[in-house]
N, C-alpha and C positions, 0 to 999 in steps of 0.2 A: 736653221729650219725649226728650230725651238718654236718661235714664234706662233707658226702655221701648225705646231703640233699642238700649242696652248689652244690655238682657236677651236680644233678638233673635239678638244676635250670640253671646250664652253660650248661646242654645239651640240656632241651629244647628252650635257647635262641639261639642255633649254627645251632640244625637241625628246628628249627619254624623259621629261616630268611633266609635255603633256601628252604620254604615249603615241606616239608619230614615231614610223622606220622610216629612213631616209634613204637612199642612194647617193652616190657621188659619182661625176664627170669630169675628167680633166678637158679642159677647152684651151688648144695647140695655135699655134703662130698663123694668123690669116693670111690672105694672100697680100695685103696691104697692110705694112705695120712699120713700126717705129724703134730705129736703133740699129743693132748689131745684132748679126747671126749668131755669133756665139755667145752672147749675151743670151738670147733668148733660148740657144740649145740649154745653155746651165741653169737658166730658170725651170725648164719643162724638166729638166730632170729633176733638180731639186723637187718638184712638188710629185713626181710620179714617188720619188722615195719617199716624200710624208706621207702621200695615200698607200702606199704597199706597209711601209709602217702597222699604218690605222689600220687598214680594212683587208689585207694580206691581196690579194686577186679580186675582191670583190669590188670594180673598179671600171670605170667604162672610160675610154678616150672618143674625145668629140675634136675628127681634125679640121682643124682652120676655123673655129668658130672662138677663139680666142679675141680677148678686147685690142687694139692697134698696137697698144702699149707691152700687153704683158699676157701668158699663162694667165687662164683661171680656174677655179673651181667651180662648178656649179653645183649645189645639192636640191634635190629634188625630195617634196616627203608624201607619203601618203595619207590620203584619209581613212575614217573606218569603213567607206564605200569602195577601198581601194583605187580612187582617182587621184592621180599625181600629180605638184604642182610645183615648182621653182619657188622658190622664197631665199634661200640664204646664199651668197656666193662670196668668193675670197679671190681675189686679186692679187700678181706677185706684179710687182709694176716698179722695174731698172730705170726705167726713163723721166720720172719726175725728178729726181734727185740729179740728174744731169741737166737734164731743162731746166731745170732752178739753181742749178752750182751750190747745191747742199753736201755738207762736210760736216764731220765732228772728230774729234779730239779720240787719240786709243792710246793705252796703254805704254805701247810703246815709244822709245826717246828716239826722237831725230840725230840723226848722225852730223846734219848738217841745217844751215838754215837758209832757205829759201831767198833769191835778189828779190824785192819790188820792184815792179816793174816801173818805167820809168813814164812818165807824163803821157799822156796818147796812145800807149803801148796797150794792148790786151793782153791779160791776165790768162796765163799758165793752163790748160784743161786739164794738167799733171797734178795729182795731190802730194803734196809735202811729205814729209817723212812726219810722222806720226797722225798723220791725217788719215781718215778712209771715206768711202762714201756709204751712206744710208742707202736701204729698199724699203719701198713705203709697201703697206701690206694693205687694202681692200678690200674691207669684208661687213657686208651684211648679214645677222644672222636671221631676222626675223623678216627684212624686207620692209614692206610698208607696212607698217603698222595697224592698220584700217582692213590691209587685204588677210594680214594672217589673223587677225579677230574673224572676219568671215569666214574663212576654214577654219578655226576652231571651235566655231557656234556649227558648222554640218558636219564637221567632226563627231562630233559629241549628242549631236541630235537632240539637245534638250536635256541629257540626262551628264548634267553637268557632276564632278568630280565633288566631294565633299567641299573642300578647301579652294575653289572657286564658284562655290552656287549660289546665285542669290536669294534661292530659295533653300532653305538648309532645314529647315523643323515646321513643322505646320502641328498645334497641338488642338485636339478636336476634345469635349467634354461629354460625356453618356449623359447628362439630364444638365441644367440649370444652374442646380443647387451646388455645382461644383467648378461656376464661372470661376468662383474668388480664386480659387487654387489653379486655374486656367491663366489667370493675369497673374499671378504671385509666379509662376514657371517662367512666361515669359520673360517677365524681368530681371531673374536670376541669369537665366540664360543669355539674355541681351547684356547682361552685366558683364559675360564671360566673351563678352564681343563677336556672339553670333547669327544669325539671320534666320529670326523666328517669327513667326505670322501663327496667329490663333481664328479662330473660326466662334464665336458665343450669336452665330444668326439664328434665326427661327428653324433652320432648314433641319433635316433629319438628321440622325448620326450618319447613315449611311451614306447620305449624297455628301454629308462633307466630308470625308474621307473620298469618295467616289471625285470630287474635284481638287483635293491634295495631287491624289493618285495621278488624276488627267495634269494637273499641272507640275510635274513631275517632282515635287519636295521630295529630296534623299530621306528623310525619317518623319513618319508620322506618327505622331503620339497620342494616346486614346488614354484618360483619363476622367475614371467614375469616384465613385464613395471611398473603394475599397484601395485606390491608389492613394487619394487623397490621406487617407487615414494612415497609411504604410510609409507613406512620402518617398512613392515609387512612380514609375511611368511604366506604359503600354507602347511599347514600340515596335511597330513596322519599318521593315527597311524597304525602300523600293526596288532595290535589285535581287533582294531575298526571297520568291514567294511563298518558301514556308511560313512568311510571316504576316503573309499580306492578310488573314483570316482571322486569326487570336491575337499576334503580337507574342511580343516576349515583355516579360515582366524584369524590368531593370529599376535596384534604389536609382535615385537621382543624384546623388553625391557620384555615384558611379558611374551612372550617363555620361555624368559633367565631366570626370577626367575621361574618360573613352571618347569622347566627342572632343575636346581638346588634344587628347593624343594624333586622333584621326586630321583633325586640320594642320597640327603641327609638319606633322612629316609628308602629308603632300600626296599620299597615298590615292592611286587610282582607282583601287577598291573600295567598296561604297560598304566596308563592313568594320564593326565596332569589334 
Protein backbone atom coordinates (compact mmCIF):
# COMPACT_ATOMS: atom_id res chain seq x y z
CA UNK A 1 0.00 0.00 0.00
CA UNK A 2 3.18 2.13 -0.23
CA UNK A 3 2.07 2.92 -3.48
CA UNK A 4 -1.63 4.47 -2.76
CA UNK A 5 0.13 6.11 0.35
CA UNK A 6 2.61 7.88 -2.37
CA UNK A 7 -0.45 9.06 -4.29
CA UNK A 8 -2.05 10.57 -1.05
CA UNK A 9 0.96 12.46 -0.46
CA UNK A 10 0.99 13.84 -4.41
CA UNK A 11 -2.59 14.79 -3.86
CA UNK A 12 -2.35 16.66 -1.09
CA UNK A 13 0.76 18.53 -2.25
CA UNK A 14 -1.36 19.43 -6.03
CA UNK A 15 -4.63 20.44 -4.33
CA UNK A 16 -2.71 22.19 -0.81
CA UNK A 17 -0.83 24.65 -3.48
CA UNK A 18 -3.87 25.72 -4.96
CA UNK A 19 -5.63 25.97 -1.56
CA UNK A 20 -8.49 23.38 -2.28
CA UNK A 21 -9.71 20.85 1.21
CA UNK A 22 -10.76 17.89 -0.30
CA UNK A 23 -12.75 14.83 1.13
CA UNK A 24 -12.22 11.32 0.37
CA UNK A 25 -14.80 8.30 -0.39
CA UNK A 26 -14.11 4.85 -0.55
CA UNK A 27 -16.27 3.34 -3.38
CA UNK A 28 -17.01 -0.76 -2.42
CA UNK A 29 -17.73 -3.82 -4.72
CA UNK A 30 -21.04 -3.17 -7.01
CA UNK A 31 -23.62 -5.49 -7.52
CA UNK A 32 -21.89 -6.60 -10.84
CA UNK A 33 -18.24 -7.09 -10.73
CA UNK A 34 -15.21 -8.91 -11.85
CA UNK A 35 -13.25 -11.79 -10.09
CA UNK A 36 -13.03 -13.05 -6.80
CA UNK A 37 -14.76 -12.32 -3.53
CA UNK A 38 -11.82 -12.46 -1.66
CA UNK A 39 -9.93 -10.67 -3.85
CA UNK A 40 -12.04 -7.84 -3.63
CA UNK A 41 -12.64 -8.15 0.33
CA UNK A 42 -8.47 -7.78 0.50
CA UNK A 43 -8.63 -4.91 -1.85
CA UNK A 44 -11.29 -2.86 0.16
CA UNK A 45 -9.53 -3.46 3.11
CA UNK A 46 -6.20 -2.58 1.97
CA UNK A 47 -7.47 0.77 0.87
CA UNK A 48 -9.83 1.43 4.02
CA UNK A 49 -6.13 1.07 6.04
CA UNK A 50 -4.50 3.80 3.54
CA UNK A 51 -7.42 6.26 4.21
CA UNK A 52 -7.40 5.55 8.23
CA UNK A 53 -3.73 5.90 7.77
CA UNK A 54 -4.17 9.48 5.93
CA UNK A 55 -7.16 10.88 7.32
CA UNK A 56 -7.63 8.91 10.75
CA UNK A 57 -11.94 8.79 10.65
CA UNK A 58 -12.35 11.50 8.40
CA UNK A 59 -13.54 9.15 5.67
CA UNK A 60 -16.80 8.28 4.06
CA UNK A 61 -17.67 4.84 2.41
CA UNK A 62 -19.96 4.87 -0.73
CA UNK A 63 -21.44 0.98 -0.96
CA UNK A 64 -21.52 -0.51 -4.30
CA UNK A 65 -20.61 2.34 -6.26
CA UNK A 66 -17.23 0.85 -6.96
CA UNK A 67 -15.72 0.42 -10.63
CA UNK A 68 -16.67 -3.78 -11.86
CA UNK A 69 -13.04 -4.19 -11.67
CA UNK A 70 -11.86 -2.99 -8.33
CA UNK A 71 -12.36 -0.52 -4.87
CA UNK A 72 -12.00 3.01 -5.47
CA UNK A 73 -11.24 6.26 -4.15
CA UNK A 74 -12.98 9.10 -5.00
CA UNK A 75 -11.80 12.61 -3.84
CA UNK A 76 -13.91 15.33 -3.88
CA UNK A 77 -12.63 19.26 -3.42
CA UNK A 78 -14.12 22.26 -2.69
CA UNK A 79 -14.26 25.77 -4.04
CA UNK A 80 -14.03 29.07 -2.17
CA UNK A 81 -17.86 29.20 -2.77
CA UNK A 82 -17.94 25.97 -0.85
CA UNK A 83 -19.33 23.89 -4.02
CA UNK A 84 -18.04 20.40 -4.40
CA UNK A 85 -16.76 18.56 -7.21
CA UNK A 86 -15.09 15.14 -8.05
CA UNK A 87 -11.76 15.56 -10.02
CA UNK A 88 -9.14 13.05 -8.63
CA UNK A 89 -9.93 9.16 -8.15
CA UNK A 90 -7.60 6.10 -7.47
CA UNK A 91 -8.35 2.88 -8.62
CA UNK A 92 -6.99 -0.57 -6.91
CA UNK A 93 -7.79 -2.82 -9.85
CA UNK A 94 -6.61 -7.25 -9.14
CA UNK A 95 -8.22 -8.05 -12.40
CA UNK A 96 -6.01 -6.51 -15.19
CA UNK A 97 -3.09 -8.27 -14.42
CA UNK A 98 -5.00 -11.52 -14.64
CA UNK A 99 -6.79 -10.74 -17.82
CA UNK A 100 -3.66 -10.02 -19.34
CA UNK A 101 -1.48 -12.99 -17.60
CA UNK A 102 1.06 -10.23 -16.21
CA UNK A 103 3.97 -11.55 -13.90
CA UNK A 104 7.24 -10.33 -12.94
CA UNK A 105 10.34 -11.54 -11.41
CA UNK A 106 10.72 -11.21 -7.08
CA UNK A 107 13.33 -11.76 -5.09
CA UNK A 108 12.94 -14.74 -4.38
CA UNK A 109 14.78 -18.27 -5.73
CA UNK A 110 12.54 -20.96 -7.19
CA UNK A 111 12.78 -24.14 -5.50
CA UNK A 112 12.06 -25.80 -8.49
CA UNK A 113 11.47 -25.05 -12.31
CA UNK A 114 8.38 -25.05 -13.93
CA UNK A 115 7.28 -28.14 -17.19
CA UNK A 116 6.39 -26.29 -20.52
CA UNK A 117 3.71 -27.01 -21.32
CA UNK A 118 3.43 -29.18 -24.11
CA UNK A 119 1.97 -28.27 -27.85
CA UNK A 120 -1.85 -27.36 -27.64
CA UNK A 121 -1.74 -27.47 -24.06
CA UNK A 122 -2.80 -24.21 -22.08
CA UNK A 123 -0.50 -22.63 -19.85
CA UNK A 124 -0.61 -22.95 -16.10
CA UNK A 125 -2.90 -19.88 -14.21
CA UNK A 126 -0.34 -20.94 -11.34
CA UNK A 127 2.63 -18.62 -11.03
CA UNK A 128 6.18 -20.25 -10.71
CA UNK A 129 8.10 -20.02 -7.75
CA UNK A 130 9.77 -16.80 -7.95
CA UNK A 131 7.00 -15.21 -9.89
CA UNK A 132 4.10 -12.88 -8.34
CA UNK A 133 1.48 -11.00 -9.91
CA UNK A 134 1.24 -7.01 -10.34
CA UNK A 135 -1.88 -4.56 -9.08
CA UNK A 136 -2.30 -1.98 -11.43
CA UNK A 137 -3.23 1.32 -9.56
CA UNK A 138 -5.83 4.11 -11.38
CA UNK A 139 -5.59 7.31 -10.57
CA UNK A 140 -6.42 10.57 -11.62
CA UNK A 141 -5.27 13.50 -9.74
CA UNK A 142 -6.53 16.54 -11.59
CA UNK A 143 -9.15 14.80 -13.95
CA UNK A 144 -9.65 16.68 -17.12
CA UNK A 145 -7.74 19.04 -17.45
CA UNK A 146 -9.84 21.71 -19.15
CA UNK A 147 -12.56 21.08 -16.19
CA UNK A 148 -10.07 21.63 -13.27
CA UNK A 149 -8.78 24.91 -15.11
CA UNK A 150 -12.64 25.88 -14.85
CA UNK A 151 -12.79 25.52 -11.13
CA UNK A 152 -9.71 27.06 -10.64
CA UNK A 153 -10.51 30.35 -12.52
CA UNK A 154 -14.18 30.44 -9.99
CA UNK A 155 -12.12 29.33 -7.39
CA UNK A 156 -9.98 32.11 -7.34
CA UNK A 157 -12.53 34.57 -8.83
CA UNK A 158 -10.08 36.78 -10.59
CA UNK A 159 -7.83 37.45 -7.93
CA UNK A 160 -5.41 35.00 -9.07
CA UNK A 161 -2.19 33.90 -6.63
CA UNK A 162 1.08 35.93 -7.19
CA UNK A 163 2.86 33.06 -8.91
CA UNK A 164 0.10 32.15 -11.34
CA UNK A 165 -1.27 35.74 -12.59
CA UNK A 166 -1.16 36.89 -15.66
CA UNK A 167 -1.50 40.01 -14.40
CA UNK A 168 1.16 40.49 -11.74
CA UNK A 169 2.38 44.43 -11.71
CA UNK A 170 0.65 47.25 -13.45
CA UNK A 171 3.14 50.41 -13.08
CA UNK A 172 1.14 53.76 -13.40
CA UNK A 173 3.25 57.32 -13.49
CA UNK A 174 2.03 60.64 -11.50
CA UNK A 175 2.93 63.08 -14.68
CA UNK A 176 4.76 62.33 -18.05
CA UNK A 177 7.99 63.39 -17.27
CA UNK A 178 8.49 60.09 -15.64
CA UNK A 179 7.24 57.75 -18.61
CA UNK A 180 11.30 56.93 -19.28
CA UNK A 181 11.57 55.58 -15.71
CA UNK A 182 8.05 53.82 -16.27
CA UNK A 183 9.53 51.76 -19.49
CA UNK A 184 13.21 51.41 -17.81
CA UNK A 185 10.98 49.29 -14.55
CA UNK A 186 9.18 47.42 -16.86
CA UNK A 187 12.03 46.11 -18.38
CA UNK A 188 14.07 45.24 -15.58
CA UNK A 189 11.20 43.40 -14.27
CA UNK A 190 10.32 41.53 -17.48
CA UNK A 191 14.00 40.79 -17.34
CA UNK A 192 13.25 38.98 -14.02
CA UNK A 193 10.57 36.95 -15.97
CA UNK A 194 7.50 38.68 -14.70
CA UNK A 195 4.15 39.77 -15.93
CA UNK A 196 4.23 43.58 -16.05
CA UNK A 197 1.92 45.93 -17.96
CA UNK A 198 2.42 49.84 -17.62
CA UNK A 199 -0.35 52.30 -18.33
CA UNK A 200 1.78 56.10 -20.07
CA UNK A 201 -2.23 56.77 -21.71
CA UNK A 202 -3.62 60.27 -21.46
CA UNK A 203 -6.05 59.06 -18.78
CA UNK A 204 -5.68 60.37 -15.16
CA UNK A 205 -3.68 58.97 -12.42
CA UNK A 206 -6.65 58.10 -10.81
CA UNK A 207 -8.59 56.06 -13.25
CA UNK A 208 -5.44 54.12 -14.09
CA UNK A 209 -5.03 52.75 -11.03
CA UNK A 210 -8.91 52.73 -10.71
CA UNK A 211 -8.67 50.11 -13.84
CA UNK A 212 -5.50 48.06 -12.42
CA UNK A 213 -7.58 47.81 -9.31
CA UNK A 214 -10.91 46.56 -11.54
CA UNK A 215 -8.75 44.34 -13.36
CA UNK A 216 -7.37 42.89 -10.47
CA UNK A 217 -3.21 43.28 -10.84
CA UNK A 218 -1.69 41.81 -7.52
CA UNK A 219 0.62 44.95 -7.12
CA UNK A 220 0.33 48.38 -8.34
CA UNK A 221 2.98 50.64 -8.56
CA UNK A 222 2.69 54.47 -8.66
CA UNK A 223 5.66 56.17 -9.60
CA UNK A 224 6.53 60.18 -9.63
CA UNK A 225 9.79 62.54 -9.56
CA UNK A 226 10.53 61.48 -6.10
CA UNK A 227 10.60 57.54 -6.80
CA UNK A 228 12.37 58.21 -9.83
CA UNK A 229 15.07 59.93 -8.21
CA UNK A 230 15.24 57.42 -4.94
CA UNK A 231 15.10 54.39 -7.43
CA UNK A 232 12.18 53.29 -5.39
CA UNK A 233 8.51 52.18 -6.19
CA UNK A 234 5.00 53.00 -4.69
CA UNK A 235 3.33 49.93 -4.12
CA UNK A 236 -0.23 48.87 -3.49
CA UNK A 237 -1.11 45.39 -2.81
CA UNK A 238 -4.46 44.35 -3.94
CA UNK A 239 -5.48 42.25 -1.11
CA UNK A 240 -3.92 44.92 1.30
CA UNK A 241 -6.16 47.87 1.74
CA UNK A 242 -4.03 49.82 3.89
CA UNK A 243 -2.46 50.29 0.93
CA UNK A 244 -4.74 50.82 -1.62
CA UNK A 245 -4.54 54.96 -0.81
CA UNK A 246 -0.67 55.96 -0.33
CA UNK A 247 1.22 52.75 -1.05
CA UNK A 248 4.30 51.83 0.63
CA UNK A 249 7.50 53.11 -0.52
CA UNK A 250 9.78 50.13 -1.34
CA UNK A 251 13.82 50.47 -3.05
CA UNK A 252 13.46 48.36 -6.17
CA UNK A 253 16.39 46.11 -5.65
CA UNK A 254 14.12 45.09 -2.83
CA UNK A 255 10.88 44.92 -4.63
CA UNK A 256 12.79 42.64 -7.15
CA UNK A 257 14.09 39.97 -4.50
CA UNK A 258 10.47 40.06 -2.56
CA UNK A 259 8.76 39.59 -5.69
CA UNK A 260 10.89 36.73 -6.70
CA UNK A 261 10.86 35.27 -3.31
CA UNK A 262 6.96 35.51 -3.47
CA UNK A 263 6.79 33.65 -7.00
CA UNK A 264 9.38 31.29 -5.89
CA UNK A 265 7.68 29.49 -3.07
CA UNK A 266 4.12 29.50 -4.47
CA UNK A 267 2.68 31.25 -1.68
CA UNK A 268 -1.07 31.96 -1.49
CA UNK A 269 -0.73 35.15 0.14
CA UNK A 270 -0.78 38.07 -1.95
CA UNK A 271 2.06 39.68 0.48
CA UNK A 272 5.76 40.81 0.06
Amino acid sequence: MSEVKGLFDFLQSIYGLFGFTFKLKLSTRPEKYMGALETWDHAEAQLKEALTDFMGDDWTIDEGDGAFYGPKIDITIADALKREFQCATIQLDYQAAINFKLEYMTNEQGQAILEQPKEGEAKSAELGPGRARPVVIHRAIIGSFERFLGILIEHFGGKWPFWLSPRQILIVPVMPAVNDYVEELQEILRGDKLNVDIDISGNTMQKKIRTGQLAQYNFIFVVGASEKEARTVNIRNRDDPATQKQGVMVPLEEARAKLKSLRKERRMENMM
